[in-house]
C-alpha positions as CSV (number, residue, x, y, z in Angstrom):
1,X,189.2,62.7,-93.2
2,X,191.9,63.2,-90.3
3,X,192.3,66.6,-89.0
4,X,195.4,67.8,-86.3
5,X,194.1,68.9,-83.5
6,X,195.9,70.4,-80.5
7,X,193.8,70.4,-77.0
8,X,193.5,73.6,-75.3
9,X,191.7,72.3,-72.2
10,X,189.3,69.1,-70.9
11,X,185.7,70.9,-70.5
12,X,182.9,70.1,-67.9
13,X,181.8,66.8,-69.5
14,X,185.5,65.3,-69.7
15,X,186.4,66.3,-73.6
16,X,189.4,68.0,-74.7
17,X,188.4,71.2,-76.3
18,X,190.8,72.6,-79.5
19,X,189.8,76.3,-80.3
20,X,191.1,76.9,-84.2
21,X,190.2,79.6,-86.6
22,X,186.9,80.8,-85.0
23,X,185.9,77.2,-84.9
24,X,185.5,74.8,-81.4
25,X,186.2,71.2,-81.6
26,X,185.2,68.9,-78.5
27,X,186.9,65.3,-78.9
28,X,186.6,63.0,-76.0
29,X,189.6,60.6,-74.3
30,X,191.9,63.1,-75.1
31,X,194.4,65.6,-72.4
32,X,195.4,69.1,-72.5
33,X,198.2,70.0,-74.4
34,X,198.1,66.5,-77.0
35,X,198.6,67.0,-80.4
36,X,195.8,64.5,-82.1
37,X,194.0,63.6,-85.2
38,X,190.5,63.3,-85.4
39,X,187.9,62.7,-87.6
40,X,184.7,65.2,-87.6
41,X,181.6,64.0,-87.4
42,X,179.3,66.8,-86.4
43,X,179.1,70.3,-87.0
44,X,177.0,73.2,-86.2
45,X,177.9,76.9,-86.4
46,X,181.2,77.7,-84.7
47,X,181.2,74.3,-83.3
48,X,181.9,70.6,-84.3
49,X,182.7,66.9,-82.8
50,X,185.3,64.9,-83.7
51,X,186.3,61.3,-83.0
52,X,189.5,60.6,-81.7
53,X,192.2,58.6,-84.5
54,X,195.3,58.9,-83.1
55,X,197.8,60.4,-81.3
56,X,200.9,62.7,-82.1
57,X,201.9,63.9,-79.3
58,X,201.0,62.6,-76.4
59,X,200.4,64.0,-72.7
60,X,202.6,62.4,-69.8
61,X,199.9,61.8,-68.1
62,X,198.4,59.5,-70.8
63,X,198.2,55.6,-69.7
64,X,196.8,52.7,-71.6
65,X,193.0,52.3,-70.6
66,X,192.4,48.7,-69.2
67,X,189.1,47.7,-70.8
68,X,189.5,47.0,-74.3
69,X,186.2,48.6,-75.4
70,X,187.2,51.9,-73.9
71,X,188.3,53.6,-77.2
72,X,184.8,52.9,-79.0
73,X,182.5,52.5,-76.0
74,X,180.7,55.9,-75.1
75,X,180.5,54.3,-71.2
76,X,183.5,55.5,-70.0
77,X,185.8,59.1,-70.3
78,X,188.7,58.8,-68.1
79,X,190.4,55.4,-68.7
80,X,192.9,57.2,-70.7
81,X,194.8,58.9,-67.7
82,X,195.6,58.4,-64.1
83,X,192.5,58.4,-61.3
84,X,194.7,61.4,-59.6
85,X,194.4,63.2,-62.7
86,X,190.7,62.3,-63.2
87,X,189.9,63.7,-59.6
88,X,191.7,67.0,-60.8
89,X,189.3,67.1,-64.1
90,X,186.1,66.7,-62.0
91,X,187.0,69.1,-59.3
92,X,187.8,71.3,-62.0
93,X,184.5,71.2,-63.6
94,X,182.5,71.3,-60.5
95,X,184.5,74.8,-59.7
96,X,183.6,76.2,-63.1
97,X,179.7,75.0,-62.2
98,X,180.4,76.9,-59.5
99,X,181.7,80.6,-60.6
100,X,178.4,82.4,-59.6
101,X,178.8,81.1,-56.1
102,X,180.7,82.3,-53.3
103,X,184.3,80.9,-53.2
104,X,185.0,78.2,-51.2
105,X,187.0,75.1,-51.5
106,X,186.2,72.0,-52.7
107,X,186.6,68.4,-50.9
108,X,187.0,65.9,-53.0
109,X,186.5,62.3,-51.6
110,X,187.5,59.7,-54.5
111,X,186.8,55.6,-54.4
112,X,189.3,53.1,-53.6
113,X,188.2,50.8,-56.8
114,X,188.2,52.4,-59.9
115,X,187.0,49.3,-61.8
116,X,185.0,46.6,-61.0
117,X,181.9,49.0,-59.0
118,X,179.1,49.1,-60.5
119,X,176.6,46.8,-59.6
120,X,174.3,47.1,-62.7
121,X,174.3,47.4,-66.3
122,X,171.5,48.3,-69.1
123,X,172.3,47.5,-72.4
124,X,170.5,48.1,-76.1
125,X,170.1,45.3,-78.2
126,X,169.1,45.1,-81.7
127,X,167.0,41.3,-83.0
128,X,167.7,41.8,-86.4
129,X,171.5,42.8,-86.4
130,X,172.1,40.8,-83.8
131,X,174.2,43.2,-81.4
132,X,173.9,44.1,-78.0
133,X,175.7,45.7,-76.1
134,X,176.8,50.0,-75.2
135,X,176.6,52.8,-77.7
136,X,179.5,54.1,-79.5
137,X,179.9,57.8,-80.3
138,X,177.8,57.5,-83.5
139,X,174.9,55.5,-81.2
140,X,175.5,52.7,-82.6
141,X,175.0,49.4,-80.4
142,X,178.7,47.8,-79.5
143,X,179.0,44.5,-77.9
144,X,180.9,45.4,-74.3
145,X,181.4,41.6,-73.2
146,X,184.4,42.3,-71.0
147,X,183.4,45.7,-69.6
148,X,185.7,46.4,-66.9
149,X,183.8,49.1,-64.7
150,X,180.9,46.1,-63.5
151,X,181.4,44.3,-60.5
152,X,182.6,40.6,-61.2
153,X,179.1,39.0,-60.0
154,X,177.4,41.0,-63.1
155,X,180.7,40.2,-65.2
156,X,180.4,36.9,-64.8
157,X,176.7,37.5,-66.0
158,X,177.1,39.5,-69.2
159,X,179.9,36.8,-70.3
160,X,177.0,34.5,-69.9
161,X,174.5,36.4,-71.9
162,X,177.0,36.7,-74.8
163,X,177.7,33.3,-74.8
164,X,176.9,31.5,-77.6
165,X,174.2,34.7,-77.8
166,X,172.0,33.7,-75.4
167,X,171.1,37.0,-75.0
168,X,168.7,36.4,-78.2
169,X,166.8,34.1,-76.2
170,X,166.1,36.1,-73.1
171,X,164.8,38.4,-75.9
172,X,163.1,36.4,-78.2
173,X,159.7,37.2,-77.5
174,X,160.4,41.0,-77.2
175,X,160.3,43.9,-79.7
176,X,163.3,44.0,-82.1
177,X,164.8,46.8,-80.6
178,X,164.7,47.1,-76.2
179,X,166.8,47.4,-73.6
180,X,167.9,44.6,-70.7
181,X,169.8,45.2,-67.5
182,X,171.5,43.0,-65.1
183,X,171.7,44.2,-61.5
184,X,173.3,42.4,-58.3
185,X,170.9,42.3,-55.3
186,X,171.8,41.8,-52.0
187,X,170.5,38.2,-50.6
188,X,169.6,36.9,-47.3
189,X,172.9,34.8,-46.5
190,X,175.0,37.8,-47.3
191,X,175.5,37.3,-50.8
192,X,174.3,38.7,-54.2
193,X,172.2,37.4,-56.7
194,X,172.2,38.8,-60.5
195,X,169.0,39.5,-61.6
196,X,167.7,40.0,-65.4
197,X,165.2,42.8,-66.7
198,X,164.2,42.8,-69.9
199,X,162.3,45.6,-71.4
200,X,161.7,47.1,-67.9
201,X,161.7,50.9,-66.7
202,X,165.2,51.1,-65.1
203,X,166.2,49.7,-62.1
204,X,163.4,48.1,-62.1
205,X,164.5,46.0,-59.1
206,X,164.2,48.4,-56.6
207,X,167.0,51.2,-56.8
208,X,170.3,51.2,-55.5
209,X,173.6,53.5,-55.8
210,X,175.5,51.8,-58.1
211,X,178.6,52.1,-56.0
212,X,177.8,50.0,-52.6
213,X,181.1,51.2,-51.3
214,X,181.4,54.9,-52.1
215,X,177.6,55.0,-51.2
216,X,178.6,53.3,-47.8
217,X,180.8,56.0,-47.4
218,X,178.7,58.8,-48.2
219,X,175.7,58.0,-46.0
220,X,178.6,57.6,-43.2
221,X,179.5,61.2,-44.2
222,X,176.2,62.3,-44.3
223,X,175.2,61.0,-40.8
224,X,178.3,62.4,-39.3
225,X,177.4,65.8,-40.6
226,X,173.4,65.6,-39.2
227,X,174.8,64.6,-35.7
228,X,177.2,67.7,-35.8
229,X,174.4,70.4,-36.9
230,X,170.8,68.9,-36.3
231,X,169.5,68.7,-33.2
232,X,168.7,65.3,-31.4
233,X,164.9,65.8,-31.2
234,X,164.9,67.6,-34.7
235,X,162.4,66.6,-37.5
236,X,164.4,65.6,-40.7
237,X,162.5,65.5,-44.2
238,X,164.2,62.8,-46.3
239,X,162.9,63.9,-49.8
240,X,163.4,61.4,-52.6
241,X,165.2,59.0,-50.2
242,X,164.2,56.1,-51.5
243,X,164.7,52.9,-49.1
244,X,165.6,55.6,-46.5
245,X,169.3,54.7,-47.3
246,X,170.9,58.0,-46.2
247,X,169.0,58.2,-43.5
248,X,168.7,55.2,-42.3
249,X,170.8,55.5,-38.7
250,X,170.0,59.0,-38.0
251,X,168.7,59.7,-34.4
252,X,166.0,62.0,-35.4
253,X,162.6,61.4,-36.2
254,X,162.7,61.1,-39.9
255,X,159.8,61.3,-42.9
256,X,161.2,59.3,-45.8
257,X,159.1,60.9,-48.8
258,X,159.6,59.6,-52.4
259,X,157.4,57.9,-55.2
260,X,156.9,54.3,-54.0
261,X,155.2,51.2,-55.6
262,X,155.1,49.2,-52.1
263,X,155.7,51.8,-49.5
264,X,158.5,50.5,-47.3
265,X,158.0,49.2,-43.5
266,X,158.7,51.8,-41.3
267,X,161.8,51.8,-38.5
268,X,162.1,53.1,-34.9
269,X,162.8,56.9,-36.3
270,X,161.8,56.2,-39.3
271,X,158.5,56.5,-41.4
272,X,157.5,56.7,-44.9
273,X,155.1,59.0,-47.3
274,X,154.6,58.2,-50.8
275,X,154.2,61.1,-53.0
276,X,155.8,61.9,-56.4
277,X,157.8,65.1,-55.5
278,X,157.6,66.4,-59.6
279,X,154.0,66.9,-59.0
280,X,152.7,70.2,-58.5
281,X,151.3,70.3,-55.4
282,X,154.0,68.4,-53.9
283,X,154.6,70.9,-51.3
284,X,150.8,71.0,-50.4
285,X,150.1,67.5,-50.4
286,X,153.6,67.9,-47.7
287,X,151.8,70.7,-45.8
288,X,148.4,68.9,-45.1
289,X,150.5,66.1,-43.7
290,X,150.4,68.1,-40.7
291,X,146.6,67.4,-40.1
292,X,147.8,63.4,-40.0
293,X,150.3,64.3,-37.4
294,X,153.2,64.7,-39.5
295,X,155.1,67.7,-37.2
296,X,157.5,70.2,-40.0
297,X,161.1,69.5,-40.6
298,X,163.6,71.5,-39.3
299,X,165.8,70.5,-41.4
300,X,165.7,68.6,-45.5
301,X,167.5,66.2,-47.0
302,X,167.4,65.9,-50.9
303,X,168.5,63.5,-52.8
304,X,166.9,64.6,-56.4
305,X,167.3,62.6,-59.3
306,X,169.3,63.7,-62.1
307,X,167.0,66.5,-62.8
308,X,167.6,68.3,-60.4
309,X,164.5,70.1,-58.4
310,X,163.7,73.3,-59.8
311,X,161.1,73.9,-57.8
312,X,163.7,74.1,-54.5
313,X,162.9,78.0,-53.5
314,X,159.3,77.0,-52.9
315,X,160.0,74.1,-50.6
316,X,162.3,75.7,-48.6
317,X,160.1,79.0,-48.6
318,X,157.4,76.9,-46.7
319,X,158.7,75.1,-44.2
320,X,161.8,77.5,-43.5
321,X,164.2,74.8,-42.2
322,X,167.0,75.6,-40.2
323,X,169.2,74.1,-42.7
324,X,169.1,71.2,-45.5
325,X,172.0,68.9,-47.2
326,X,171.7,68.7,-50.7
327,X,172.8,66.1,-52.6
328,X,173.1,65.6,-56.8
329,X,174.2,63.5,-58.9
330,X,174.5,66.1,-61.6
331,X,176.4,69.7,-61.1
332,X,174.7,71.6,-63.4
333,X,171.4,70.7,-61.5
334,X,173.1,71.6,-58.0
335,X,174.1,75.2,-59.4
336,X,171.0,75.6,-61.0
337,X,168.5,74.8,-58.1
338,X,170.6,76.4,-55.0
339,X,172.1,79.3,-57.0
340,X,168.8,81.1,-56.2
341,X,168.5,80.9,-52.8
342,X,171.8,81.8,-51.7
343,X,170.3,85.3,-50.5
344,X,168.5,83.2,-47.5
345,X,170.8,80.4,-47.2
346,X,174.4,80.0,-46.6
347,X,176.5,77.5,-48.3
348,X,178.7,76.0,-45.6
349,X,180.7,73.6,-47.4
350,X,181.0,71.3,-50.4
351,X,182.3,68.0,-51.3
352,X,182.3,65.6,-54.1
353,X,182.1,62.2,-53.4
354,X,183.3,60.2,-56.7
355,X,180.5,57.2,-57.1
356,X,181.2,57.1,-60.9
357,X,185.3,56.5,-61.3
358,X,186.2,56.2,-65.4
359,X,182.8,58.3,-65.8
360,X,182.1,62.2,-66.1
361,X,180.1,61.7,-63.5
362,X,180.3,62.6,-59.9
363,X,178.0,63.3,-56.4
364,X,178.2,67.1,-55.0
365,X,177.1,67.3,-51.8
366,X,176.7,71.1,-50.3
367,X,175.5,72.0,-46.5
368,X,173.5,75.0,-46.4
369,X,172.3,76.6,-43.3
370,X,169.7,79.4,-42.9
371,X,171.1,82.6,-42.7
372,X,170.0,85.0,-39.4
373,X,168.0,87.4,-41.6
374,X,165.7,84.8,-43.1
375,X,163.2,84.2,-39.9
């Protein structure tokens, strides 16, 4: 059954929020002030979901979204506006993230392409309906052959694999249900080739930002801001850097640390530890390093998955660095792990950097420095 709806306000996560009689309603790809119909399709006390079914009134700043699968596909929440207005929605929710925190403003740093990005794409499938493709809001697998946010290598991919459904063969000797990905990898003459994984953890391939050109841009800003506050002959940690992307053209001496299957070669500044940061005794396993003539880091880079690192206090309680750059790919995990150690360290500045245009999703990068106090 329909419902009117009128939408108060777009929360954190990108959906308009109603407030009627006692009772919240969150429906996604919708603007504040629209009047809309929507049909419920979860409920709990106080507060239910509803999909969106039309529109009465609409908001000015409503557009038509550009990939057709945008009103059932769950990929996407921001088609249905402008990319100025989506901006204003994620600095918004970063600032509400934020209202334990000192205020400060909020540099927001948004990508020339808004479509066409991302350089790899896991999809569901499903043998015995015959479907592959994204989840709608119900989690039902939708076939997404024309999705417009994928770079036009892995495009030209995922058109293949619908094709006549050859997907089913690159499947066929696979469990009913599973996963594949496609993902565009660099190449020797410059190029990219799009590789298949079927059934494999993800990014399986080696991981990359998804956005090679609002990644570019972030390590650029991330370099600039080491040469400005860390000394030349300053140890850097690198923790979960990966490849060493972020630090890969810093001047210091530099310990790349992350969980590796074939640790990388190291470079003139430099090397690489593999240890799974998650584990316990991380930060002991980082402290007998030292015997191996591993000197401490003055300063820390982290780059935690989306998960944030909880454990943060305790790393920065041992080694005492003179300052660290935190980076997440999730702002609930950024408030959550530097909230508590504001007393010792000193927010300087932050900055989103929009890796994930059309998605919820954005980078926050914060620069904290040690505070006098905290020898």
């Amino acid at each position: 059954m329909k419902i009117d709806f009128k939408i108060e306000h777009i929360d954190p996560i990108g959906q308009g929020v109603s407030k009627e009689n006692a009772t919240v309603t969150f429906i996604k790809k919708t603007l504040p002030g629209e009047m809309v119909e929507a049909v419920v399709f979860s409920k709990k006390k106080g507060v239910q979901f509803a999909h969106l079914a039309g529109i009465s009134g609409p908001s000015a700043d409503r557009k038509a979204p550009e990939c057709p699968h945008y009103q059932s596909c769950n990929g996407c929440d921001y088609q249905h506006t402008n990319y100025e207005k989506e901006l204003e929605f994620k600095k918004n929710a970063l600032t509400r993230h934020m209202f334990k925190f000192p205020e400060m403003p909020i540099t927001v740093h948004g990508a020339k392409r808004r479509l066409g990005y991302r350089n790899r794409i896991q999809l569901h499938y499903d043998k015995k309906k015959k479907v592959m493709g994204l989840m709608n809001y119900k989690n039902e697998i939708i076939p997404v052959p024309d999705c417009k946010i994928i770079d036009p290598s892995v495009a030209y991919e995922l058109r293949a694999l619908y094709a006549d459904n050859n997907w089913l063969r690159a499947v066929e000797k696979e469990p009913l249900k599973g996963h594949v990905e496609l993902y565009s990898k660099h190449n020797e003459a410059g190029g990219h080739n799009v590789k298949l994984s079927v059934n494999r953890p993800y990014a399986n391939g080696g991981f990359t930002q998804v956005n090679a050109e609002m990644n570019e841009r972030l390590r650029v800003f991330v370099q600039k801001k080491a040469e400005e506050m860390i000394p030349p002959k300053a140890v850097v940690y690198d923790l979960f850097g990966g490849n060493g992307n972020l630090t890969v053209k810093f001047r210091n001496p530099t310990l790349v640390v992350d969980k590796y299957r074939t640790t990388p070669t190291q470079t003139a500044h430099q090397k690489f530890f593999s240890l799974d940061l998650y584990d316990q005794d991380a930060v002991k396993k980082l402290i007998a390093l030292k015997a191996e003539g591993y000197p401490r880091p003055n300063w820390l880079i982290i780059d935690p998955p989306r998960s944030g690192l909880k454990n943060l206090n305790e790393f920065l309680n041992e080694f005492k660095p003179d300052g660290f750059i935190f980076i997440a790919c999730e702002a609930t995990s950024f408030t959550r792990d530097t909230l508590g150690i504001l007393n010792n360290y000193e927010l300087k500045s932050v900055e989103i950097f929009d890796l994930f245009p059309s998605t919820q999703h954005f980078e926050t990068i914060g620069i904290f420095t040690r505070r006098p106090n905290n020898a």
